[in-house]
C-alpha positions in Angstrom: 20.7 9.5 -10.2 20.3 6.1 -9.7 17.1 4.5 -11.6 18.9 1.3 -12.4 16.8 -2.1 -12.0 15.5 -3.1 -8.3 18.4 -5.5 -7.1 18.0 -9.1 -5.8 19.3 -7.4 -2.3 17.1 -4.7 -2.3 13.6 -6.7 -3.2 14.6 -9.0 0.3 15.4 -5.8 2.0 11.9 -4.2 1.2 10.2 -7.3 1.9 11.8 -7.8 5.3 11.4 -3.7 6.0 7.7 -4.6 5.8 7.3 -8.0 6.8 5.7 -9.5 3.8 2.7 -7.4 3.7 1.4 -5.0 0.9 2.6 -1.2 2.6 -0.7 0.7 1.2 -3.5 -2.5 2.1 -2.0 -4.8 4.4 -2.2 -8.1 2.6 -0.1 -10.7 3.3 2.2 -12.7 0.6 1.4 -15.4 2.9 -2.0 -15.3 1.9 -2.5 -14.7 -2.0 -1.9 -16.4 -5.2 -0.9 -12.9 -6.7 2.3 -11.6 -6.8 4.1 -8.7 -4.6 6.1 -6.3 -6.6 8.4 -3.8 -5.4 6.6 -0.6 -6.1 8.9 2.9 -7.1 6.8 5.2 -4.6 7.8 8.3 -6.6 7.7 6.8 -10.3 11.2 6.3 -12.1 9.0 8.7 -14.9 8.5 11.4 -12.5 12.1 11.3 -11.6 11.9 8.5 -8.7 15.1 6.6 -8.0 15.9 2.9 -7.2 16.4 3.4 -3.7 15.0 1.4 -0.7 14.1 5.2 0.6 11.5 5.0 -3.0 10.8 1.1 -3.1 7.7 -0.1 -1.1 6.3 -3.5 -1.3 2.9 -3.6 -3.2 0.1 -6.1 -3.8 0.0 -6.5 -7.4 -3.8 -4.9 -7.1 -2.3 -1.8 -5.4 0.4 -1.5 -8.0 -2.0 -1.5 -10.5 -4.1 1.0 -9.1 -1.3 3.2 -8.1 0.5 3.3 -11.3 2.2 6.2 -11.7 0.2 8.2 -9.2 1.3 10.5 -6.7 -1.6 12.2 -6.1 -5.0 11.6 -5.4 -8.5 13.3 -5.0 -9.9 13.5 -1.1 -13.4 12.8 -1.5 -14.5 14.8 1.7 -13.1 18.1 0.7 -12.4 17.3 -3.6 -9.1 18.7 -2.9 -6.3 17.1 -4.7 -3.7 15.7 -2.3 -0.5 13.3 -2.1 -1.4 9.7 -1.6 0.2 7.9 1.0 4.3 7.7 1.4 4.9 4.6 3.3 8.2 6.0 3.9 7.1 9.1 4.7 4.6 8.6 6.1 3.1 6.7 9.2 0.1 4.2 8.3 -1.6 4.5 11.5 -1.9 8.3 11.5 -3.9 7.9 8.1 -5.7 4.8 8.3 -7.3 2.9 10.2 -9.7 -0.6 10.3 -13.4 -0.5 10.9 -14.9 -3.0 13.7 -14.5 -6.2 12.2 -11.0 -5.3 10.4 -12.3 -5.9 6.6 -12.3 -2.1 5.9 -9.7 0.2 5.3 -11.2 4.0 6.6 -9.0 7.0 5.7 -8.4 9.1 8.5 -7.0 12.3 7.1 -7.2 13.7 3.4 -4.4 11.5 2.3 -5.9 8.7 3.7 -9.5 8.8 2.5 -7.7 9.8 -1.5 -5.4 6.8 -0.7 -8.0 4.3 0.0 -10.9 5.6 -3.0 -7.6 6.2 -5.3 -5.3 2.9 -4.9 -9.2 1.1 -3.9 -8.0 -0.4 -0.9 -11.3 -1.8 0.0 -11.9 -4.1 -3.1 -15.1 -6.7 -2.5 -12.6 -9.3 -2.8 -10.1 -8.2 -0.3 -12.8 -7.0 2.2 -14.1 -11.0 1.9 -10.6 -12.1 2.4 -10.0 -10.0 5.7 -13.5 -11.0 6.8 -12.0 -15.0 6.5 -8.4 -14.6 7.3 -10.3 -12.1 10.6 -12.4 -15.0 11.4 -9.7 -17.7 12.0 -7.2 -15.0 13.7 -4.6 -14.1 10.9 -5.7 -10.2 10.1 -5.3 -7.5 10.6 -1.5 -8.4 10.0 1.0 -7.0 13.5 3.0 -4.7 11.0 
């Protein structure tokens, strides 16, 4: 088992893998004065590995929110579900942006439990995708 440290090689890898944006809300590193982490998908406390197959890069909001979760609860049927994979999962099959791009709107059960359970529509980052929408920088081409 390999749950050494995230290496120097493997934080560039994951950044390039998803072009400097946040895999669960999109935001850009370009355009925040927070920091990115590289995120263990599956937690090294549930038995998740230092592996770029387990490392997504994460908004230091979504980290937070995430935590150790693996699991979230749908809010359209209460059923407990897994949250969002990045790696195993494709982000267009469970999300998608609403007209003007601000909003994040889950599309299937682990969509909708992604977005209320990792908040991916935070006042905040809504206003920032409204501004960064408006002068023609979101939503990102990932």
């Amino acid at each position: 088992m390999s749950n050494k440290r995230v290496t120097a090689q493997q934080k560039r890898d994951v950044i390039s893998r998803a072009k400097a944006c946040c895999e669960y809300c999109h935001s850009q590193l370009r355009f925040t004065n927070h920091s990115f982490s590289i995120e263990h998908i599956i937690p090294k406390s549930q038995g998740g590995e230092s592996r770029l197959d387990n490392l997504a890069l994460s908004c230091q909001s979504c980290n937070n929110h995430k935590y150790t979760k693996t699991e979230g609860v749908d809010p359209l049927s209460g059923q407990i579900v897994p949250l969002y994979h990045p790696r195993r999962h494709q982000w267009a099959s469970h999300f998608a942006w609403n007209d003007d791009c601000t909003l994040i709107i889950g599309l299937t059960p682990i969509g909708r439990a992604t977005v209320e359970t990792i908040r991916l529509n935070k006042l905040g980052l809504a206003n920032l995708r409204r501004i960064l929408y408006a002068a023609g920088k979101h939503p990102p081409s990932i």
